[in-house]
C-alpha positions as CSV (number, residue, x, y, z in Angstrom):
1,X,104.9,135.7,34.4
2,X,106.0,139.4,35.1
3,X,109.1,140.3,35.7
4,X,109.9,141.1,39.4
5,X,113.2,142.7,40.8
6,X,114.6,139.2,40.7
7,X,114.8,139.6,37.5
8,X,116.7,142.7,37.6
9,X,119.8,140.8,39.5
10,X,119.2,138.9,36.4
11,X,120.5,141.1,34.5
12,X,123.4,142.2,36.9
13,X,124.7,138.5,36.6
14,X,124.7,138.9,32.8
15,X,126.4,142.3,32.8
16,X,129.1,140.6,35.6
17,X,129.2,137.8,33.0
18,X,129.4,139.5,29.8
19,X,132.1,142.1,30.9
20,X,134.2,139.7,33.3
21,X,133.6,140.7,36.6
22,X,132.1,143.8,38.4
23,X,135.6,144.6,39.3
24,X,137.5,145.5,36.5
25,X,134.1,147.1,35.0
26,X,134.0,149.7,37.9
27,X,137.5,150.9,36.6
28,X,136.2,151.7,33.1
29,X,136.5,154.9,31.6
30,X,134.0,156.6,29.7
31,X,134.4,160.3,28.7
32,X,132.5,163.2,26.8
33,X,133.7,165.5,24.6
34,X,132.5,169.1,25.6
35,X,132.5,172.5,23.7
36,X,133.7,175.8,24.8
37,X,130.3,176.5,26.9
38,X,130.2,172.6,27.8
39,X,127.6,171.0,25.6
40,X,128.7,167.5,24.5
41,X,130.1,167.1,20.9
42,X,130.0,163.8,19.2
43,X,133.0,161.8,18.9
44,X,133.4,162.3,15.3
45,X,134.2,166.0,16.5
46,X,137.3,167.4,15.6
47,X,137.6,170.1,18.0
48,X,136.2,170.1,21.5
49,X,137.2,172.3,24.6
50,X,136.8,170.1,27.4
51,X,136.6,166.5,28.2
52,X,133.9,165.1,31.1
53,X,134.9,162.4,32.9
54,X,131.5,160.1,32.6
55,X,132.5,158.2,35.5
56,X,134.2,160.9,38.3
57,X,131.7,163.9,36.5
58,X,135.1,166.0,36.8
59,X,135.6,168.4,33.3
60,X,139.1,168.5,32.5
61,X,140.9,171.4,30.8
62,X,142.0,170.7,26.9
63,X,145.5,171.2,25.6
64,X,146.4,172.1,22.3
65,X,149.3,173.2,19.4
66,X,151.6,170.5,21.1
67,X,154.6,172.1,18.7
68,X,157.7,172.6,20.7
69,X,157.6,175.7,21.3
70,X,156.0,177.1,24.6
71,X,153.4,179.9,24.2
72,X,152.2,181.5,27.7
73,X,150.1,183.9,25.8
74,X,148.0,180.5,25.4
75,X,146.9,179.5,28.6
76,X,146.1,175.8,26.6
77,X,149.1,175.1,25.0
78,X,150.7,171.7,25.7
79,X,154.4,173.0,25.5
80,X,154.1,175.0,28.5
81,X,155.6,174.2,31.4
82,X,155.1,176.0,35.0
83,X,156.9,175.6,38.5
84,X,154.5,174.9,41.6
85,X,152.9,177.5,43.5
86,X,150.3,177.7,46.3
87,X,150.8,180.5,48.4
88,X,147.8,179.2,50.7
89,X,149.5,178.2,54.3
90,X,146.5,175.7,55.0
91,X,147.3,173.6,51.6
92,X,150.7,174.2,50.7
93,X,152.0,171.9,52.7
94,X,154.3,174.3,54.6
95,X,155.9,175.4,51.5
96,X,154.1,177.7,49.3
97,X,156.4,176.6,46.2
98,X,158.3,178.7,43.6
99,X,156.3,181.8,42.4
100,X,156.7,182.8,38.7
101,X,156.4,185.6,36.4
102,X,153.3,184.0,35.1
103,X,154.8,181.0,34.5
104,X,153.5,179.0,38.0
105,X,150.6,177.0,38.9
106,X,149.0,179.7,41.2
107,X,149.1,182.2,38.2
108,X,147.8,179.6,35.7
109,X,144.9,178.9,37.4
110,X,144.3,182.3,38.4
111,X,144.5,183.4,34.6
112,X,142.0,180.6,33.9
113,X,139.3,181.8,36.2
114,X,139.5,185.3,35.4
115,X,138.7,184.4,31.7
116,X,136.0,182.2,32.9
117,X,137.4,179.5,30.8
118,X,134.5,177.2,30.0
119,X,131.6,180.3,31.7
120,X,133.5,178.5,34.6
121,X,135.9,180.3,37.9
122,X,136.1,177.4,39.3
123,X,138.9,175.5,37.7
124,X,142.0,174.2,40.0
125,X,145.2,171.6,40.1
126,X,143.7,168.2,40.3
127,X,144.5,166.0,43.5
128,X,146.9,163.3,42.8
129,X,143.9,160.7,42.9
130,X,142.0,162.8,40.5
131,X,145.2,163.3,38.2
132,X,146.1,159.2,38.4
133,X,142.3,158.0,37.3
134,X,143.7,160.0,34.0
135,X,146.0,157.0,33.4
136,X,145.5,154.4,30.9
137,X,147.5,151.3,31.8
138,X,147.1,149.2,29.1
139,X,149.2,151.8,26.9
140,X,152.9,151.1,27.6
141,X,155.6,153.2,28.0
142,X,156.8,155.8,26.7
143,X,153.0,155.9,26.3
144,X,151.8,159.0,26.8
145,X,150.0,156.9,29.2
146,X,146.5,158.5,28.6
147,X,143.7,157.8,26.2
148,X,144.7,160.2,23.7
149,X,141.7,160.3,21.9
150,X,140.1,162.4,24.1
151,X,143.5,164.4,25.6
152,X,145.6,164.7,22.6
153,X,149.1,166.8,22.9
154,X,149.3,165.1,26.2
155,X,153.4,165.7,27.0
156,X,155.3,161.8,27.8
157,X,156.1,163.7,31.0
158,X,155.7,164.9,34.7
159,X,152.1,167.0,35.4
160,X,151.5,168.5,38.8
161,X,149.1,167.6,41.2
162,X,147.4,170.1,44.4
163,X,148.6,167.3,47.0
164,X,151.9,168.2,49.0
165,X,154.3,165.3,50.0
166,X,154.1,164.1,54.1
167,X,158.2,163.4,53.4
168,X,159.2,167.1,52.5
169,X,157.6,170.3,52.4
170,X,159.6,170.4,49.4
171,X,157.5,167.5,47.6
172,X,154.6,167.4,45.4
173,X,152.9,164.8,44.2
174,X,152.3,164.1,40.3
175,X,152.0,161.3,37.6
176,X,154.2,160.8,34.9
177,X,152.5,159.9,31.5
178,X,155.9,158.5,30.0
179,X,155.7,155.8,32.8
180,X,152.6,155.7,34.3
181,X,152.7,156.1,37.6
182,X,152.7,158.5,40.3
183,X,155.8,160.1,41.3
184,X,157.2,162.9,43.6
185,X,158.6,166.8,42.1
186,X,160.4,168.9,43.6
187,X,158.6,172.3,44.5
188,X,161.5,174.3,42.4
189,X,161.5,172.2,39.4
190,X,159.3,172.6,36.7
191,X,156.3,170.2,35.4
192,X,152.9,170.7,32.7
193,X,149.5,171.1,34.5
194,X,146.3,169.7,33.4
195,X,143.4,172.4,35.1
196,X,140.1,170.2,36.5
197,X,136.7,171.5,37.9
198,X,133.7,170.0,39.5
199,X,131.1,168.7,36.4
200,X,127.2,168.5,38.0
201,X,126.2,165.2,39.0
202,X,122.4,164.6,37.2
203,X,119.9,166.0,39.4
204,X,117.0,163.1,40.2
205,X,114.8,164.7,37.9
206,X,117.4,164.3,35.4
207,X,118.1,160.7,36.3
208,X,117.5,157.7,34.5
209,X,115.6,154.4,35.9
210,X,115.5,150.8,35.4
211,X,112.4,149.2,36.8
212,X,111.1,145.8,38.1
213,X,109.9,144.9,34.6
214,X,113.6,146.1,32.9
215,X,112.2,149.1,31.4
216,X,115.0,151.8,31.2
217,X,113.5,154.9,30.8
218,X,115.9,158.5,30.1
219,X,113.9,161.3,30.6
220,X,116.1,163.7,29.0
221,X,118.8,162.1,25.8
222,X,120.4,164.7,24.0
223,X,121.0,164.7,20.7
224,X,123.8,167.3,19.1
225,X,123.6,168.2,14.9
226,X,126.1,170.4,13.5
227,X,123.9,171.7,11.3
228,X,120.6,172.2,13.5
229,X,122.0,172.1,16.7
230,X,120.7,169.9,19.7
231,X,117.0,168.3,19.9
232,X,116.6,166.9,23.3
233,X,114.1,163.6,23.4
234,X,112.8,161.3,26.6
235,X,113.4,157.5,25.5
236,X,112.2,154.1,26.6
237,X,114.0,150.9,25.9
238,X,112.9,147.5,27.1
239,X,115.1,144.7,28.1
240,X,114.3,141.8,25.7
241,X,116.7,138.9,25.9
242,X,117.9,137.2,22.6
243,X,118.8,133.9,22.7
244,X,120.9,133.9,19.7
245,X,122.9,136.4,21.3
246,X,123.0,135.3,24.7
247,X,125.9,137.2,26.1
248,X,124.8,140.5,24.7
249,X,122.7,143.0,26.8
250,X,120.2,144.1,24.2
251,X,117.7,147.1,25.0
252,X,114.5,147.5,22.5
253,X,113.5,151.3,21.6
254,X,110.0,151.2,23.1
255,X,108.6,154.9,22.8
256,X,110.2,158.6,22.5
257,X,109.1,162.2,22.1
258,X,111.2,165.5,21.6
259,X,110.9,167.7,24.8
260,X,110.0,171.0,23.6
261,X,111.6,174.4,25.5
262,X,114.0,171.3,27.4
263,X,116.0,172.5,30.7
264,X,119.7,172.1,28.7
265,X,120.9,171.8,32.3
266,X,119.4,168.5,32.4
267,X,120.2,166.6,29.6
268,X,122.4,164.6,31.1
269,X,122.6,161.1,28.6
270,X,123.8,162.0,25.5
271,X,123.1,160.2,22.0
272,X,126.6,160.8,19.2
273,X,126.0,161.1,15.5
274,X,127.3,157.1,15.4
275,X,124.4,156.4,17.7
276,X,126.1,155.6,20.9
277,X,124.0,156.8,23.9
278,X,125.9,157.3,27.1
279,X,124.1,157.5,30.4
280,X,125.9,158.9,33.3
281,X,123.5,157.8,35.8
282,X,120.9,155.0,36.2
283,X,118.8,154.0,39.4
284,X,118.2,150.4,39.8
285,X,115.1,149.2,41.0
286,X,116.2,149.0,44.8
287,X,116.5,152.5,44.7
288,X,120.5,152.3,46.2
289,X,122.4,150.4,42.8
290,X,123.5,153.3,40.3
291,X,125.0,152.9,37.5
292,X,126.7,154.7,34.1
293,X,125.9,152.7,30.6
294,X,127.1,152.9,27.2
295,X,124.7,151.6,24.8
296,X,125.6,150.9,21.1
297,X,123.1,150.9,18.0
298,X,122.8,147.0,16.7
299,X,121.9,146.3,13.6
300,X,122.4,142.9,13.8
301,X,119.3,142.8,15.9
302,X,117.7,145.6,14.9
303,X,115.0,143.9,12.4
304,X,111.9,144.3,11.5
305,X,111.2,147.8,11.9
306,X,112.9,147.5,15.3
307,X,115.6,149.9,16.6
308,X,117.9,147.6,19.5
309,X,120.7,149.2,21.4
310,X,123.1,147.0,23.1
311,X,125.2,147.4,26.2
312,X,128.6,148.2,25.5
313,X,130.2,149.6,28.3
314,X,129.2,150.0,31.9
315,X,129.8,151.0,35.8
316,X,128.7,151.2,39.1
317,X,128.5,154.5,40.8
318,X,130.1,154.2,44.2
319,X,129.3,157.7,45.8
């Protein structure tokens, strides 16, 4: 019998199943190592210039040379510290903060946009809800409190947020990666800042599907070589259930091509050099559900000629 959209919930029951409840699975993180002009790098890289948050789409700043010593002739450098500024009346909470010698958040920023860090101007403080989905809170303290391999020379310490305090015009809101948790700074003190832009959702033509007969089809996977830099293919994988395997979610490669003269804007999913593929967004066959998916080579099932990718990791796309 064929498959129908019944089937489909199916496979959301598994999923729910196999990763213990929707709930804790919509919290996951899952992030992308970017270069300087934001094309992903492989895991395996060992220097990258931003990092995309898979699940938010926000593109966080790196920091690096995390030696001690403060540097503000390196707008990255993890030892720098700034006081808060904002000298904007409608956001500054009625205090527009402590200005600095270049050595305040207004100036940072500022200095970040005019070098088009990224080819971006469009970099900012991150809101305290932005700055707090950062945390990692399975990593004690003294932590730092972060997944680190993805934001290395990330300080144990106090980084500013944009959002002002309701107690005090005084107060800024932060999170402290020694603890792990959000926390209130005093406008004249002095904290580290992690810059954050807007990343570009996938456009619908960009977008992944999963249809009524569980065939996931990516219509642009990247694919980056150090050597001969990146081939962009469109993929299909089929849904075949295992019953040896029963609580895995195993996806058979069906059919690919390379795209020739691709639309680099659009390659959206990405496949590393350890043959993870990550998907930042999937449409369900009630055209509403979306998802993100991580999907890791097996080849424990991958016999016979067969290439199978299992699901690894996944999330539902609220907005």
């Amino acid at each position: 019998m064929k498959k129908t959209w019944v089937s489909a919930i199916g496979v959301i029951i598994l999923m729910v199943a196999a990763f213990a409840g929707a709930a804790s699975v919509t919290a996951a993180a899952s992030y992308t190592r970017l270069d300087s002009s934001g094309n992903p790098v492989p895991d395996s890289a060992s220097t990258w210039a931003m990092v995309r948050d898979n699940v938010t789409s926000l593109i966080w700043e790196m920091k690096a040379s995390m030696n001690g010593a403060m540097n503000y002739n390196d707008l990255h450098d993890a030892d720098n510290i700034y006081s808060w500024c904002d000298s904007n009346p409608n956001t500054n909470g009625g205090n527009a903060g402590t200005p600095g010698n270049g050595t305040d958040t207004e100036s940072f920023i500022k200095t970040l946009n005019d070098a088009h860090y990224g080819g971006y101007s469009d970099w900012r403080l991150p809101t305290i809800k932005e700055l707090e989905s950062l945390l990692n809170n399975n990593i004690p303290s003294p932590g730092p409190t972060i997944d680190t391999r993805y934001f290395p020379n990330t300080q144990q310490d106090f980084y500013w947020s944009s959002t002002t305090g309701t107690a005090s015009i005084y107060g800024v809101l932060g999170v402290d990666f020694l603890s792990g948790i959000g926390c209130y700074g005093y406008k004249g003190g002095y904290g580290y800042v992690r810059a954050v832009r807007e990343g570009q959702a996938p456009t619908s033509a960009c977008m992944a599907t999963l249809d009524g007969n569980l065939l996931l089809h990516i219509p642009y996977l990247s694919y980056v070589d150090p050597t001969t830099g990146t081939t962009v293919f469109w993929t299909d994988l089929a849904y075949v259930f295992n019953p040896a395997y029963p609580t895995l979610i195993p996806f058979k490669l069906t059919n690919y091509a390379v795209i020739n003269n691709p639309s680099f804007s659009c390659a959206a999913s990405t496949l590393s050099a350890d043959l993870k593929i990550h998907i930042p967004d999937v449409l369900f066959p009630d055209g509403l559900t979306h998802v993100w998916v991580d999907l890791m080579y097996s080849a424990a099932l991958s016999t016979d000629g067969n290439a199978f990718f299992v699901v690894s990791n996944y999330g539902f796309i609220l907005n």
